[in-house]
Each structure stands twice: as C-alpha cells, then as structure tokens.
Residue frames as qw, qx, qy, qz and C-alpha x, y, z in Angstrom:
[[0.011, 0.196, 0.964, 0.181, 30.09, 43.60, -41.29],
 [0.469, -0.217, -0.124, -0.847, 26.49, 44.50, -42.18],
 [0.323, -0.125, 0.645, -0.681, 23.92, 43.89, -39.67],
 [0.682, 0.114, -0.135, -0.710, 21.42, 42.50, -42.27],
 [0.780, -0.076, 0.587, -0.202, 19.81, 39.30, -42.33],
 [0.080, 0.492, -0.690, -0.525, 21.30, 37.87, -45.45],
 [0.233, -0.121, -0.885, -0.383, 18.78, 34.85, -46.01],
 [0.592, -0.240, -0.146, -0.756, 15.50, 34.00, -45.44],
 [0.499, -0.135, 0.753, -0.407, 14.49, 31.25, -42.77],
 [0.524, 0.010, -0.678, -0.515, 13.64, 27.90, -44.53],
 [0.762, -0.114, 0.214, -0.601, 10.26, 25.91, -42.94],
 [0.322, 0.167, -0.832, -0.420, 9.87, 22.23, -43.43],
 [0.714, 0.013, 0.473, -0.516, 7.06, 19.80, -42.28],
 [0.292, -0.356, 0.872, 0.169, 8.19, 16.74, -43.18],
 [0.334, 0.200, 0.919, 0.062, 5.16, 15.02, -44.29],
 [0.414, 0.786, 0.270, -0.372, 4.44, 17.57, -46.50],
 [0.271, 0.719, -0.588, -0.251, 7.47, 17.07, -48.90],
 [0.938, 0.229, -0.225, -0.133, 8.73, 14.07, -50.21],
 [0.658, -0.640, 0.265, 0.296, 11.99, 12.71, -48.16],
 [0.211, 0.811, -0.519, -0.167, 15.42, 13.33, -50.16],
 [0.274, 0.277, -0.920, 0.045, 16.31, 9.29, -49.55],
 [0.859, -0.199, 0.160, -0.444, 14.71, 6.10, -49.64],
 [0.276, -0.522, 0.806, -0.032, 15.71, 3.10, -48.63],
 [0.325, 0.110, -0.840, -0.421, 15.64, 0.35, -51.50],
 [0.280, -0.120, -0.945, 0.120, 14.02, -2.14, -49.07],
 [0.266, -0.690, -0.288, -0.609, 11.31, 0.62, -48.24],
 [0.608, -0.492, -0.596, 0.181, 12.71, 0.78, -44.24],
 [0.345, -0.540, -0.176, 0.747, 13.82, 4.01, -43.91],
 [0.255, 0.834, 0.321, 0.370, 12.77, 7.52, -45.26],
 [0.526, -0.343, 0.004, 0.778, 15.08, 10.27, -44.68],
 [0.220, 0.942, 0.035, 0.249, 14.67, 14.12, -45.15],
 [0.697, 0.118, -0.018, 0.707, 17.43, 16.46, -45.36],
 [0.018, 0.925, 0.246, 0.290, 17.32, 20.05, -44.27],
 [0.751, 0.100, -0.131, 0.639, 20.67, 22.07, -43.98],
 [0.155, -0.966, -0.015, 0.208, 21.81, 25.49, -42.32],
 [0.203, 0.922, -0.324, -0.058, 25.37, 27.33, -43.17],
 [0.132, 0.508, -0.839, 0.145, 27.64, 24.90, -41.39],
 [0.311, -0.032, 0.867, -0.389, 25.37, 21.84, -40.25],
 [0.565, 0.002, -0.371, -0.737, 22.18, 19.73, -41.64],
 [0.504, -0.170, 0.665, -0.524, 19.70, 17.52, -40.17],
 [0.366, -0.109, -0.824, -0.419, 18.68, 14.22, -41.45],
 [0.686, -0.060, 0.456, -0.564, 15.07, 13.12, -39.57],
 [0.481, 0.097, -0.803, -0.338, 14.26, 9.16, -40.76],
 [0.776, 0.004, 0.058, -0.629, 11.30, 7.33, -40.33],
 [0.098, 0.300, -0.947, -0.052, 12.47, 3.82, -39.56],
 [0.886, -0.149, -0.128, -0.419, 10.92, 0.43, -39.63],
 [0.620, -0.587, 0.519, 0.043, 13.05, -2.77, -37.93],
 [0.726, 0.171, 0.416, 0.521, 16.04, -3.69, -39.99],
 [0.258, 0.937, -0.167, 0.169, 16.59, 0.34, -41.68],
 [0.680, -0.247, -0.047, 0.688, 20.38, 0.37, -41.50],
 [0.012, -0.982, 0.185, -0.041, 21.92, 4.64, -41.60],
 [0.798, -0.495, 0.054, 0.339, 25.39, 4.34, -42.40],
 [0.099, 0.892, -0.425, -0.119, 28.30, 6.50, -42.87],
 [0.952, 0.221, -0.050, 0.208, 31.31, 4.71, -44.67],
 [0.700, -0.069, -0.175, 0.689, 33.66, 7.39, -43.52],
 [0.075, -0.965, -0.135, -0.212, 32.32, 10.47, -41.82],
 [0.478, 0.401, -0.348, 0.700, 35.18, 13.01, -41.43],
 [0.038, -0.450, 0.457, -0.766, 33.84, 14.40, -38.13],
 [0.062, -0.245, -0.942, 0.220, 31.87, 13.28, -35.73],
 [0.373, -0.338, -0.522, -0.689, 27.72, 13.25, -35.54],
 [0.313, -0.085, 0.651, -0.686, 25.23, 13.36, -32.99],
 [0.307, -0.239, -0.875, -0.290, 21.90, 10.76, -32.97],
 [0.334, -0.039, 0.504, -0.796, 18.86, 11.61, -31.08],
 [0.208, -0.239, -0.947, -0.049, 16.22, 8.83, -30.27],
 [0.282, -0.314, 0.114, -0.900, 13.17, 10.84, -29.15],
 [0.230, 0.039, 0.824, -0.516, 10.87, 9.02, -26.07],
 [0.686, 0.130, -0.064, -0.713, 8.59, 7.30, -28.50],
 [0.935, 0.014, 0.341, -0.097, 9.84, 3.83, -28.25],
 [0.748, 0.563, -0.334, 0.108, 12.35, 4.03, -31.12],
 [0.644, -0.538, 0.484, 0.248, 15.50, 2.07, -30.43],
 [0.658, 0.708, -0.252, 0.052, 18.57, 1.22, -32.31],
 [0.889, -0.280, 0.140, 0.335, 22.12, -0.60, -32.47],
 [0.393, 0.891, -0.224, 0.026, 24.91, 1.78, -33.24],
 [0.813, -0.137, 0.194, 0.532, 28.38, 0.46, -33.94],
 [0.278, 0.925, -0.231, 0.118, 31.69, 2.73, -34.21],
 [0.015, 0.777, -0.533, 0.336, 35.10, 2.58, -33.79],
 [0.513, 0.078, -0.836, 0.175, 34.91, -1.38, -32.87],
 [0.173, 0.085, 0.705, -0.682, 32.16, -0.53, -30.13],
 [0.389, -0.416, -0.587, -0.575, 28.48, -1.43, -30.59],
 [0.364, 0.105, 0.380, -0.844, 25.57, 0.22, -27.79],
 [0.061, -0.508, -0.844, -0.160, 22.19, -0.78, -27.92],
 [0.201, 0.044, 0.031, -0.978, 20.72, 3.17, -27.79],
 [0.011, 0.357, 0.932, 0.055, 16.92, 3.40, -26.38],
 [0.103, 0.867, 0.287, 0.395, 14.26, 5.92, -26.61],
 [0.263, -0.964, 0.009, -0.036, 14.79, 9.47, -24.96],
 [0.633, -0.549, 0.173, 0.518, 18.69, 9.58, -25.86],
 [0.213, 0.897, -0.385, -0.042, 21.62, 11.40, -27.48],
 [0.832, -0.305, 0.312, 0.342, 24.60, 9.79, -28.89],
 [0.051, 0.821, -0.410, -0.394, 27.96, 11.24, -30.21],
 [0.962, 0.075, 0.214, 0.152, 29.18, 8.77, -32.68],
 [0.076, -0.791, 0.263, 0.547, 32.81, 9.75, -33.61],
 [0.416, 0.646, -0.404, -0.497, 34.70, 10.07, -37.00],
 [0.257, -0.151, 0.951, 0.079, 34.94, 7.24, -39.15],
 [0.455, -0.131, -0.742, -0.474, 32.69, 4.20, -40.29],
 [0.200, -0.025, 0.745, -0.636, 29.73, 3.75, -38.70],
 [0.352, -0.201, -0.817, -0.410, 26.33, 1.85, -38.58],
 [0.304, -0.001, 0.532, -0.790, 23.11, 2.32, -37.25],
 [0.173, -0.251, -0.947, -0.100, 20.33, -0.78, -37.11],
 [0.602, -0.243, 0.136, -0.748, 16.63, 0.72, -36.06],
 [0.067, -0.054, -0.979, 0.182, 15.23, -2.41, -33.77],
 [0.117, 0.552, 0.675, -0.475, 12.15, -0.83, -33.52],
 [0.203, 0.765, 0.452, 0.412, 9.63, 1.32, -35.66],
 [0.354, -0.765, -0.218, 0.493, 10.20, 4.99, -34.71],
 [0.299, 0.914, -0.123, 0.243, 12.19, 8.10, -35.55],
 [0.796, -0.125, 0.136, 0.576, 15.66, 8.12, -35.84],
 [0.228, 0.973, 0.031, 0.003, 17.35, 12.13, -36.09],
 [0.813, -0.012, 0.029, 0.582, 21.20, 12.40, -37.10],
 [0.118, 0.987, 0.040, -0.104, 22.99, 15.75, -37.14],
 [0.754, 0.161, 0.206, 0.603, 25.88, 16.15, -39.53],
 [0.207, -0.723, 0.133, 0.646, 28.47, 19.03, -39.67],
 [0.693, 0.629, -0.043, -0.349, 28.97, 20.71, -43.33],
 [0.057, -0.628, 0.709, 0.315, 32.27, 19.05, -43.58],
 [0.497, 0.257, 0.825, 0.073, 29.90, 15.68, -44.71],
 [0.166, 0.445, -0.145, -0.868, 29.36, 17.26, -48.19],
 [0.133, -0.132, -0.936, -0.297, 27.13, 14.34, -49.73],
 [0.138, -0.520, -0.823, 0.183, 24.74, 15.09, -47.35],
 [0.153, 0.575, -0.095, -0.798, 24.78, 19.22, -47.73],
 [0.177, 0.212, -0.541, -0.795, 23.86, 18.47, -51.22],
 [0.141, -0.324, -0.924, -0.145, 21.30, 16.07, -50.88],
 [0.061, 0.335, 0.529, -0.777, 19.83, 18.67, -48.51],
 [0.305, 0.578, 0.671, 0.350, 16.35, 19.90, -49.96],
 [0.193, -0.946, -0.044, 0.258, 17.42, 23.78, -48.86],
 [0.565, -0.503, 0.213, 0.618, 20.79, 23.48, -50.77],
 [0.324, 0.757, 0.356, 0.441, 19.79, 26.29, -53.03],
 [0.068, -0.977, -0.112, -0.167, 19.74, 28.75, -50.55],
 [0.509, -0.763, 0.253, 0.308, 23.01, 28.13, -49.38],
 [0.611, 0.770, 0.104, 0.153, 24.70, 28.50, -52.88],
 [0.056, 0.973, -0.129, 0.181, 26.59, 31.78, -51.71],
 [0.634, 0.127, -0.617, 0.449, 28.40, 29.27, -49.07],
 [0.605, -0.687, -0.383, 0.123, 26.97, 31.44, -46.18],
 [0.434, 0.502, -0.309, 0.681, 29.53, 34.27, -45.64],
 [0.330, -0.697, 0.152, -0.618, 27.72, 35.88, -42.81],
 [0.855, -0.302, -0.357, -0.225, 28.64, 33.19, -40.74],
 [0.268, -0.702, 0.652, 0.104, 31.55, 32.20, -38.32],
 [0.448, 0.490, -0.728, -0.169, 33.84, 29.60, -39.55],
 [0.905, -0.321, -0.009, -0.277, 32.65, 26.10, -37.87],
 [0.398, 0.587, -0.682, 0.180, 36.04, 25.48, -36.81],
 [0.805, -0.097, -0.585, -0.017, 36.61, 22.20, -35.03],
 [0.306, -0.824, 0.392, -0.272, 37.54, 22.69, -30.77],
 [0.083, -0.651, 0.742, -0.137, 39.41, 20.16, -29.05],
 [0.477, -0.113, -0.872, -0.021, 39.41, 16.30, -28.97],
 [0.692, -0.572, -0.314, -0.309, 37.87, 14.74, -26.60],
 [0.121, -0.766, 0.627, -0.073, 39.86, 14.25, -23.46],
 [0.763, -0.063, 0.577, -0.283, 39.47, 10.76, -23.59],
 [0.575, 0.013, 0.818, 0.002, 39.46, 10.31, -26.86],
 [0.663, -0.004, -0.164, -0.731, 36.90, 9.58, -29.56],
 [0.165, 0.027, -0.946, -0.279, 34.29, 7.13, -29.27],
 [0.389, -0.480, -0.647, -0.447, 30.97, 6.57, -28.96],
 [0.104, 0.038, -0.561, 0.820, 28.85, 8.34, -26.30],
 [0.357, -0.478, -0.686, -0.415, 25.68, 7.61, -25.42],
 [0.019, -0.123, 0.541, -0.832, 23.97, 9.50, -22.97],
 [0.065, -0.385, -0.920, -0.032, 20.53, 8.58, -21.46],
 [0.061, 0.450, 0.270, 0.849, 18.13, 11.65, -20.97],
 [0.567, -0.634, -0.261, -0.457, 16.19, 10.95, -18.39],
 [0.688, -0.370, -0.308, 0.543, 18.87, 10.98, -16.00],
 [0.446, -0.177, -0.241, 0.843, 19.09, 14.69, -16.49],
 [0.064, -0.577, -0.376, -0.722, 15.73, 15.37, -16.46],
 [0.094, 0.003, -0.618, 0.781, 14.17, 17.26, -13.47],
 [0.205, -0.503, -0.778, -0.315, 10.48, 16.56, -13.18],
 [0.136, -0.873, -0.452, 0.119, 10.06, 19.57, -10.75],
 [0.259, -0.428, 0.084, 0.862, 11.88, 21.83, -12.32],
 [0.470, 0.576, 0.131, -0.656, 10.37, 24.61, -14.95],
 [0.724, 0.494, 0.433, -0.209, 8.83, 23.92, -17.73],
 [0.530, 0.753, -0.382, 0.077, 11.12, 25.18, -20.46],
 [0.627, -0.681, 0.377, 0.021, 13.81, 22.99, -19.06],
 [0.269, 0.818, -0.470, -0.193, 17.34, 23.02, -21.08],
 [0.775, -0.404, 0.472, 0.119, 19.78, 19.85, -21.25],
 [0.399, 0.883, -0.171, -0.181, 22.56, 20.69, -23.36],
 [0.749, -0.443, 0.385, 0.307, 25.46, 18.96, -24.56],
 [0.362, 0.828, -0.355, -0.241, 28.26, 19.73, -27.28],
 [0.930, -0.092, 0.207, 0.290, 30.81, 17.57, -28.80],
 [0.590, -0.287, 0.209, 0.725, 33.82, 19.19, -31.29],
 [0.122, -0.014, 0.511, 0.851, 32.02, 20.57, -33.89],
 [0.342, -0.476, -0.514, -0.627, 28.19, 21.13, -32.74],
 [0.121, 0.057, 0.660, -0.739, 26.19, 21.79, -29.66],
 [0.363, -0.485, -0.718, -0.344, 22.01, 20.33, -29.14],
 [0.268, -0.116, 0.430, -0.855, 19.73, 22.00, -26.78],
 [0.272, -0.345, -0.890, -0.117, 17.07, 18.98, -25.67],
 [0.344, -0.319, 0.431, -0.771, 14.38, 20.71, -24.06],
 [0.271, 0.096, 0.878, -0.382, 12.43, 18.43, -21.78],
 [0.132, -0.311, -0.696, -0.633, 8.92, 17.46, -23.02],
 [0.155, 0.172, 0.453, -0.861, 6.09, 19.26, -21.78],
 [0.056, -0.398, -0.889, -0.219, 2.16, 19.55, -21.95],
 [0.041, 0.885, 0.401, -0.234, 1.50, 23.38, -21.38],
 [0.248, 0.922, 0.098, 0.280, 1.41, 26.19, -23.45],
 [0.471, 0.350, -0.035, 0.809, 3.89, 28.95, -23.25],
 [0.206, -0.697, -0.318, 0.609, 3.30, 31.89, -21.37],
 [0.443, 0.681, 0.490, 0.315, 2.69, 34.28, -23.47],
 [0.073, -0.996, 0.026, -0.051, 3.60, 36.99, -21.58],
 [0.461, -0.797, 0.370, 0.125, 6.98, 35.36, -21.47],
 [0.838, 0.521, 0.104, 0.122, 8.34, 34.81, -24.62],
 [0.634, -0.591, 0.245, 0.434, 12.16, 35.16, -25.43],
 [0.451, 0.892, -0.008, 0.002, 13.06, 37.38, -28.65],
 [0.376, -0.713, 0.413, 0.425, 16.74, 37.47, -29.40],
 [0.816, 0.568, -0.094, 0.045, 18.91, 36.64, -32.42],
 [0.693, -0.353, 0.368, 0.510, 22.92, 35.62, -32.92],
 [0.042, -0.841, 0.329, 0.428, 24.93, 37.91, -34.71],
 [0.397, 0.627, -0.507, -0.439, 26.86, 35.02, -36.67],
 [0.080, 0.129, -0.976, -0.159, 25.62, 31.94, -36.56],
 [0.490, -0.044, -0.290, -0.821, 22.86, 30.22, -37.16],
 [0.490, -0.064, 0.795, -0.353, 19.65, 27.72, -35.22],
 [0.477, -0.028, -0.667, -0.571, 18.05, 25.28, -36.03],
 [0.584, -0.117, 0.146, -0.790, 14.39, 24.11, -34.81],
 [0.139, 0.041, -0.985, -0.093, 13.50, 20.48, -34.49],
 [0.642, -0.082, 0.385, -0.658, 10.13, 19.97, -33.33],
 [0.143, -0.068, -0.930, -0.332, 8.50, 16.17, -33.47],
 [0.271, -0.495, -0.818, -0.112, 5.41, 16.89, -31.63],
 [0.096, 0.663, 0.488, -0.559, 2.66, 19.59, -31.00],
 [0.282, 0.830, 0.379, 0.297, 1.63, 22.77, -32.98],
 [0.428, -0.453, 0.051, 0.780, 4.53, 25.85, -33.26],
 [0.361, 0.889, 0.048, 0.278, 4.80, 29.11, -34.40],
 [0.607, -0.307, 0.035, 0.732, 8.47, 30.69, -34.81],
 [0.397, 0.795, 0.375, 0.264, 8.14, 34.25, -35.39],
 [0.729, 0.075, 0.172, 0.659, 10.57, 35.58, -37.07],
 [0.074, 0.962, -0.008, -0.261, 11.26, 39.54, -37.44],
 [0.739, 0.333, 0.105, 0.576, 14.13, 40.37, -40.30],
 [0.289, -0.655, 0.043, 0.697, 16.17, 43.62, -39.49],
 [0.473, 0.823, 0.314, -0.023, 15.72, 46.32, -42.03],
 [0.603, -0.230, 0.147, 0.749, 18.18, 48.12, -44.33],
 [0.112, 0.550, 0.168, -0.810, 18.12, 51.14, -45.60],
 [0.056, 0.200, -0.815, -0.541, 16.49, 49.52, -49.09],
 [0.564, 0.041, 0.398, -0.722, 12.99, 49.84, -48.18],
 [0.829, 0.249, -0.149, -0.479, 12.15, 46.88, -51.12],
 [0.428, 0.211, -0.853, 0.213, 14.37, 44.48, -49.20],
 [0.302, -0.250, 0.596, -0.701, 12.64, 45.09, -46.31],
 [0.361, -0.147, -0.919, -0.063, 10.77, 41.19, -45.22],
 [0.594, -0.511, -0.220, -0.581, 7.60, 41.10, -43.31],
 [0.459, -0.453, 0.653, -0.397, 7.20, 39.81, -40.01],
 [0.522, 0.086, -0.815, -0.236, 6.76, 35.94, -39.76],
 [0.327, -0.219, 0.743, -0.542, 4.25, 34.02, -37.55],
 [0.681, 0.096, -0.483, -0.543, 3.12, 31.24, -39.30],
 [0.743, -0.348, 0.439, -0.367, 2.09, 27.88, -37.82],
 [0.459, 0.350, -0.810, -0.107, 3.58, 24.67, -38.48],
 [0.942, -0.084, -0.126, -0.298, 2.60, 20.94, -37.76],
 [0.145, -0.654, 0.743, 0.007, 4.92, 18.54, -36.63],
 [0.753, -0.369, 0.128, 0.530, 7.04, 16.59, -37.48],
 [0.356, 0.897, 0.151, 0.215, 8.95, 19.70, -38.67],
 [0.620, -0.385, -0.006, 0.683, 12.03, 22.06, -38.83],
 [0.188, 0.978, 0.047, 0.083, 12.89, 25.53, -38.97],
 [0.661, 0.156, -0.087, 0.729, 16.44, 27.04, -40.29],
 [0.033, -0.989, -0.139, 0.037, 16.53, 30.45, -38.41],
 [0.689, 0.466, -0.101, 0.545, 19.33, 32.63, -39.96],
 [0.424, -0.305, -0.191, 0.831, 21.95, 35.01, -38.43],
 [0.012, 0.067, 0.007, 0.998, 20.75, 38.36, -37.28],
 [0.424, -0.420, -0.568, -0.567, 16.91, 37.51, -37.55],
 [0.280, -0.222, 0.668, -0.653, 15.56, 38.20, -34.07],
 [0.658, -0.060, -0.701, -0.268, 13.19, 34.90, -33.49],
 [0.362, -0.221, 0.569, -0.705, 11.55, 33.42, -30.84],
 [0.387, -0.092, -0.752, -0.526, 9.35, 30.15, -30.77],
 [0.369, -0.105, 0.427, -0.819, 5.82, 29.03, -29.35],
 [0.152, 0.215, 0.955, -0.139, 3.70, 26.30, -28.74],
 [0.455, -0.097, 0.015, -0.885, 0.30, 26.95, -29.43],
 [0.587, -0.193, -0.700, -0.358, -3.20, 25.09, -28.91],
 [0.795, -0.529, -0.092, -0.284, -5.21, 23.69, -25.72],
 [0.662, -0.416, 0.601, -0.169, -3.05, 21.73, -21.95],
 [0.901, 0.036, 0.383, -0.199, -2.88, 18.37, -22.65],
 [0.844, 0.528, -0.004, 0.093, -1.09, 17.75, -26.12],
 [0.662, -0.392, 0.183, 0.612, 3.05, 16.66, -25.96],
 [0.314, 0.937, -0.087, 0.125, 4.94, 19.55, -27.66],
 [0.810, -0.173, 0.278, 0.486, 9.24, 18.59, -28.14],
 [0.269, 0.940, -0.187, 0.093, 12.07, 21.21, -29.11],
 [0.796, -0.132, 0.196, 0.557, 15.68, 20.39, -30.09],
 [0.286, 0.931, -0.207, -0.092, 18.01, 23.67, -31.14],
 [0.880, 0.110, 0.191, 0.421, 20.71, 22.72, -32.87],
 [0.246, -0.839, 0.209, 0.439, 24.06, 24.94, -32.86],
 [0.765, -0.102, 0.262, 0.580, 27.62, 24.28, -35.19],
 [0.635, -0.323, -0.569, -0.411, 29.39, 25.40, -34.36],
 [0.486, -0.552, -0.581, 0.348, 29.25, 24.97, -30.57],
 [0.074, -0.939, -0.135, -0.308, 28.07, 28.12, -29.01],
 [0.303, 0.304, -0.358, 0.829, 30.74, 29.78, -26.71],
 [0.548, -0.542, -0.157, -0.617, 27.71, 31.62, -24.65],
 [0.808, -0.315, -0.072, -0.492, 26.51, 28.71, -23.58],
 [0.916, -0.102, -0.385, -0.047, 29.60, 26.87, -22.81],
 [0.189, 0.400, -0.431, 0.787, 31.24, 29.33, -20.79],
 [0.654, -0.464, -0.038, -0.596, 27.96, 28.94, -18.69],
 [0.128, 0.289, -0.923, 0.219, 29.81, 26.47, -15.65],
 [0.321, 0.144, 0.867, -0.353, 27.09, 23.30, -15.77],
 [0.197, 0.539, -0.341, -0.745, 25.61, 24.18, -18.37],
 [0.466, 0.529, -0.649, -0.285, 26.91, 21.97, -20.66],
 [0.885, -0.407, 0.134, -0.182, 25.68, 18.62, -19.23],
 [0.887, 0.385, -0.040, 0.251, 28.93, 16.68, -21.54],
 [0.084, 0.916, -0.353, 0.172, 31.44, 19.61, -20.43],
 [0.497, -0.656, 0.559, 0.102, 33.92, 17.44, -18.61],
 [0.852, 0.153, 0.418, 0.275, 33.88, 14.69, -21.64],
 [0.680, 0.396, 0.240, 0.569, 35.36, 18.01, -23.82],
 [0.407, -0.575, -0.206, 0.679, 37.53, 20.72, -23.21],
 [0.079, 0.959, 0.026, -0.271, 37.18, 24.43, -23.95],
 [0.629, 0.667, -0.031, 0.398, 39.40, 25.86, -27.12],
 [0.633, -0.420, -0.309, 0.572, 42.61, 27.01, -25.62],
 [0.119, 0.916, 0.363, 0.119, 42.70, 30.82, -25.42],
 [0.590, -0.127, -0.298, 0.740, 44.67, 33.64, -25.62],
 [0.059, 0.047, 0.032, 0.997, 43.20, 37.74, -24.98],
 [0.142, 0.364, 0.703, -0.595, 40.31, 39.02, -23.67],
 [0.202, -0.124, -0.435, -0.869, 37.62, 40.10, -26.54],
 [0.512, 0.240, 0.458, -0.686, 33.69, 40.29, -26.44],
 [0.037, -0.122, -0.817, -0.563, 31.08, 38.51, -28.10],
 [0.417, 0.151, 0.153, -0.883, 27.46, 39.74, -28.77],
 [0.066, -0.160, -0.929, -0.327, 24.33, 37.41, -28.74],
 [0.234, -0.762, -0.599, -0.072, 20.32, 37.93, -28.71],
 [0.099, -0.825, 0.059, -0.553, 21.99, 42.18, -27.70],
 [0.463, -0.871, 0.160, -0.033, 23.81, 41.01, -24.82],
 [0.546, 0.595, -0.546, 0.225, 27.45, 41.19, -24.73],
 [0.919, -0.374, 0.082, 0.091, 29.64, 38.18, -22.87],
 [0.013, -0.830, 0.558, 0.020, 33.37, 38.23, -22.19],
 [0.904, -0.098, 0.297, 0.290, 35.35, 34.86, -22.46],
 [0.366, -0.575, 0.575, 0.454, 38.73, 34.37, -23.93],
 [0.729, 0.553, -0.051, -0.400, 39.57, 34.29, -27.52],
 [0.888, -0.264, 0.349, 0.139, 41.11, 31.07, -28.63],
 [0.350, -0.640, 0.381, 0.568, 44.66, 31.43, -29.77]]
C-alpha cells in the first residue's frame, strides 16, 4: 500500500456556508460534513426542531455540548430527557429527537446511512469511495443489548486533572474523543504531531479560535507534492483530516476564551481501546473476538493486540 496521502483535508465553518437541510418550519438548520466511513450532522435548533431517522441501519451517537441545549430522544420504545454536556448512543432503528431548548444539537452517522453521505457538502471528494481506508466493519453487540445510552459528562470530568483531558467512549461502529472544556492556550512547546496509517479524524470544534496544521507526505512526483497547512478557523467548525497526513491541532488567542474539541473515529480505533480504562463505555461493549498476534502502526508507533478472527 502506498504511503501517500490520497485526499486533501476538507475545512468547514459552519456559518460560512449555507446548511445542506432546513427545516420547513424554520427550527432546525443542519450541515453535513462526511469522512470515508462516517459524517457529521451539526444543527442549530430552536424548541420544537424534531431530527429523525425512520430506520437507521446502525446505530448513532448525539452530543449535547454544555450550552444549555436539551432534548427528548425516543428509541426502541424508550424516551430520555438528554441535557447539556452529554453523549448518547441511540441504537438501530426508528428514532426521534425533540430539541426543548434553543442550542446545538451534533449527530454522528456511520457511512452505512447513505442519504446522509450524499447530502454531505464534501461528497465530491469521496467519489473514489475512499480505498485507502480500513473497512468500517461493525464489532460486537452490545452485551446487553441495544438501546439507548445516555451518558452524562460531567461525571467523568476531573476538574484537577490536565488540561487536555480525554473522555472517550465507542459504541459498534464509531468511537468520540470529548475533550473537557478549557480556557488556556496550548503549550506550544507541546504539541502532538502524528497521523493514522488507515483511517481517518475528524475535528469538531464549537468554540474558540483553531489552527490544524496539517503536513501531507511527499511522493516521488514533485507536482503532487501539497504545502504545509496552518490556517485558522472560527468556530463553529470542522475539519476532515485524512489517512497518512501527519496533523496536529491548536488553540490559539489570549486565557480567558472557552475553546471545545470532539475527534471523531469509525471505525472504533483499536489503539485506544486496547488502552484498559480508557474507554469510559468499555464494559457496555465488548472487544472483536480475536484470533493471532499481528501489529498495527499509528501516529509511527507500533501496538500489538490480537487480530479479530
């Protein structure tokens, strides 16, 4: 397999494009922006927006972000009352989500929802179908089950722990990295280059000022060869960073302003759920079952785990 980066990294800043779906009754705006095997809807709700899937074939994650937005999601003959600062798994099927409250409302759908891969306002670049990727094969049920899972965030935040501060959770077919919110800069001197071999992240940001810069890996085709990237973006916004691109992202600006990162996996990394604790969700789903010992290479370091049968 060549080492090259095979696409370019697509940018958005939401309120600089027009959303991909409005709602008749003018209560919900929805963008679309899609990677190889996964795409993010962000929507701008007002009370009464309904979001609803009439029969999603896998299951979806919902993130409520600590600005006040609530919502009523019903699945599977259960209905929650989801409030800011959470994550819910809603599983396969018909489902419905009510906003109660003005806010932002993010969904993340796997590509097997193919209405919503086309609607995407990136689904040019993925055309080709994404070869360089892995296959986003599905891991195990839950053990339990499906059904709704709602998880509250601030029960697994740590207000004196560091500042970059992970809380990760996966379901069958995707994996979110929530980092806490924060209100200082980066370290500059302590930034975290890497890249994934064959799969690809995605950036959420809803709030501060970011630069992801991006470095493509050269081939021996000197007029393929991509500049560096270190542009700034506004938020709300999202970057698609592709396999192989080494990448890294960064707050910028003054103390004081909130600054919010979600990476989005599908799907689920391996890495990171071989990592025991980790995974805040690990006991609600088990690990693919495995058989032989093989390596996998991410961001240049190689990890052993078991390959699944």
């Amino acid at each position: 397999m060549s080492n090259l980066t095979m696409r370019e990294a697509t940018r958005v800043v939401y309120h600089g494009v027009a959303p991909q779906v409005v709602d008749p009754a003018g209560k919900a705006k929805t963008w679309i922006t899609r990677g190889g095997n996964f795409a993010v809807c962000y929507s701008e709700v007002q009370p009464g927006a309904v979001l609803e899937r009439p029969d999603n074939a896998e299951e979806y994650m919902v993130i409520l972000p600590p600005d006040g937005t609530t919502a009523s999601i019903e699945a599977g003959g259960t209905t929650i009352e989801a409030g800011p600062d959470s994550l819910t798994i809603v599983p396969p099927g018909t489902s419905r989500i009510t906003a109660t409250s003005t806010g932002v409302i993010a969904r993340i759908f796997s590509r097997a929802e193919s209405d919503i891969m086309a609607l995407a306002i990136n689904a040019d670049v993925y055309a080709d179908g994404a070869p360089e990727l892995a296959p986003p094969d599905l891991w195990p049920a839950p053990r339990d089950g499906y059904r709704l899972r709602h998880y509250k965030l601030g029960d697994y935040a740590d207000p004196n722990g560091e500042r970059i501060q992970p809380r990760c959770f996966r379901s069958t077919n995707m994996m979110v990295n929530i980092f806490l919110h924060y209100w200082t800069r980066r370290d500059t001197t302590a930034l975290s280059p890497h890249w994934h071999d064959d799969f690809e992240q995605a950036s959420l940001t809803l709030n501060g000022t970011w630069v992801h810069h991006m470095r493509y890996n050269w081939g021996s085709d000197l007029a393929a060869w991509r500049p560096d990237e270190h542009d700034e973006m506004a938020t709300p916004s999202i970057i698609i960073i592709p396999a192989r691109a080494i990448h890294t992202s960064q707050d910028i600006g003054p103390d004081g302003p909130e600054s919010s990162l979600y990476d989005i996996f599908c799907p689920p990394r391996m890495d990171f759920a071989m990592k025991p604790g980790f995974v805040i969700n690990e006991a609600d789903y088990p690990l693919p079952e495995t058989t032989g010992d093989v390596e996998i290479k991410t961001g240049g370091t190689l990890l052993s785990w078991q390959k699944p049968a």
